[in-house]
C-alpha positions in Angstrom: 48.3 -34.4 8.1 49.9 -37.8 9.5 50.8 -40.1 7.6 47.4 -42.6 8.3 45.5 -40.1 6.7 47.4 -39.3 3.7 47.1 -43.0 3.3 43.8 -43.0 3.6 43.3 -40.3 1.2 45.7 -42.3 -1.7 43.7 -45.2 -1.1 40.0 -43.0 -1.7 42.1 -41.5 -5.0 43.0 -44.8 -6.3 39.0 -46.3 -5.3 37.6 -43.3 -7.1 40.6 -44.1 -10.1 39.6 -47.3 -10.3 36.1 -46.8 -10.5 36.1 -44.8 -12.9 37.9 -47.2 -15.3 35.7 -49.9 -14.1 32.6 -47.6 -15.7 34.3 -46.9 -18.9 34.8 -50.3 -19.4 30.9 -51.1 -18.3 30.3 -48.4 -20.9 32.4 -49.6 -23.6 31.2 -53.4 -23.3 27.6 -52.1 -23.6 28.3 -50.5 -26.6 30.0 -53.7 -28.0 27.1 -56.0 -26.5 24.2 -53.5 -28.5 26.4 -54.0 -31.4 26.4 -57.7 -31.8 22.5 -57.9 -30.9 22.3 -55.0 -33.7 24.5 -57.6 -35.9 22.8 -60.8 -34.5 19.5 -58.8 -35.7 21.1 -57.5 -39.5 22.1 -61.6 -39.8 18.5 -63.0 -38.8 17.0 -60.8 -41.2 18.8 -61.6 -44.0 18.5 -65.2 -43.3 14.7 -64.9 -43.2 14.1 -62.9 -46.3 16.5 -65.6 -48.0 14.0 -68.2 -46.7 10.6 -66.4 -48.2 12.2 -65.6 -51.3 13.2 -69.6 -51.7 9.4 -70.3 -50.6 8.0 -67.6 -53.1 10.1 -68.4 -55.8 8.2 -71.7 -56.7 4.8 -70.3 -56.5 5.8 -67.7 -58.5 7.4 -69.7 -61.7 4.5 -71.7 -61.8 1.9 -68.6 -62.2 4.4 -67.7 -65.0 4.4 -70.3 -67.1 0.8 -70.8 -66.4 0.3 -67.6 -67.5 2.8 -68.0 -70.7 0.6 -71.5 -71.2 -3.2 -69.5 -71.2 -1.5 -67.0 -73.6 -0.6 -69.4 -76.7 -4.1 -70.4 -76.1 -5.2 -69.5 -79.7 -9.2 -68.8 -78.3 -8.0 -66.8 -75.7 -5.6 -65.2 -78.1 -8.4 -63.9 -79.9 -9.9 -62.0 -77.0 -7.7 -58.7 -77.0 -9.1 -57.7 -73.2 -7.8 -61.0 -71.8 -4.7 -61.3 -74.0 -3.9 -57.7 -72.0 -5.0 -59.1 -68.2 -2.2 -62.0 -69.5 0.1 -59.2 -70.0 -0.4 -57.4 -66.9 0.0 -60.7 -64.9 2.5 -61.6 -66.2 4.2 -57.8 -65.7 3.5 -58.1 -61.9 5.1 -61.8 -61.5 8.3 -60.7 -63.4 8.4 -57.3 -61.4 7.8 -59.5 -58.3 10.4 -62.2 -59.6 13.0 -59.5 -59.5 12.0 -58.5 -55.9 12.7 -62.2 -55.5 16.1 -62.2 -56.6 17.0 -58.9 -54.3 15.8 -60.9 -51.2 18.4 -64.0 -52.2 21.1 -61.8 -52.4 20.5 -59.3 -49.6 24.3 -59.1 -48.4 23.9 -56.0 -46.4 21.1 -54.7 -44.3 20.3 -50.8 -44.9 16.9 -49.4 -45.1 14.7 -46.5 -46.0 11.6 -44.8 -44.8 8.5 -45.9 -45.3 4.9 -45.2 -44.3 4.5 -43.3 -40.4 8.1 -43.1 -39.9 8.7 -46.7 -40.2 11.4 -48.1 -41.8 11.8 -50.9 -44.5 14.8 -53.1 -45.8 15.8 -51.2 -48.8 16.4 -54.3 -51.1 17.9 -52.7 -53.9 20.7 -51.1 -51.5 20.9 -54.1 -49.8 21.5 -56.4 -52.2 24.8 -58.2 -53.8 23.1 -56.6 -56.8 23.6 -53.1 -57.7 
């Protein structure tokens, strides 16, 4: 072998060196890019469920103290089947206050399976709140 071609041949093994490095490090900065969209994607949610639970919140107290209002009504306090609808509302506006609170403190953003293999935020895991 003379010494042009042994050249030649370092320079192919450095090339194919080199190329190789050059697709790890492809590799490894795709990893790190699907990684901050993932993150970029963990922040937006959390952001957005902050911002319904500030719109619900309102709505919500309202129907509560509606609610508590209709229910010192001393007529309607008479009427056992509406004094038990009051009850129930009420119930389902406190459970849904609470759902409330887990969306304002979501810190995290971990889920769990839900209905034809989707997947849901799992607020309680999620939240600050544990």
């Amino acid at each position: 072998m003379n010494s042009a071609d042994h050249n030649q041949e370092q320079e192919m093994s450095e090339a194919s060196r080199l190329k190789k490095l050059v697709d790890e490090q492809s590799r490894e900065l795709e990893k790190i890019h699907q990684r901050l969209i993932l993150t970029e994607k963990k922040a937006a949610m959390i952001e957005t469920a902050g911002a319904v639970a500030h719109e619900l919140r309102q709505p919500m107290t309202t129907i509560i103290a509606i609610v508590e209002l209709l229910n010192h009504n001393r007529e309607l306090a008479e009427l056992p089947e509406i004094d038990k609808r009051f009850q129930t509302i009420r119930g389902q506006c406190l459970r849904m206050a609470e759902t409330i609170k887990q969306m304002e403190s979501l810190m995290e953003y971990k889920t769990r399976d839900y209905v034809d293999g989707r997947l849901i935020i799992d607020l309680e895991e999620s939240s600050q709140k544990k």
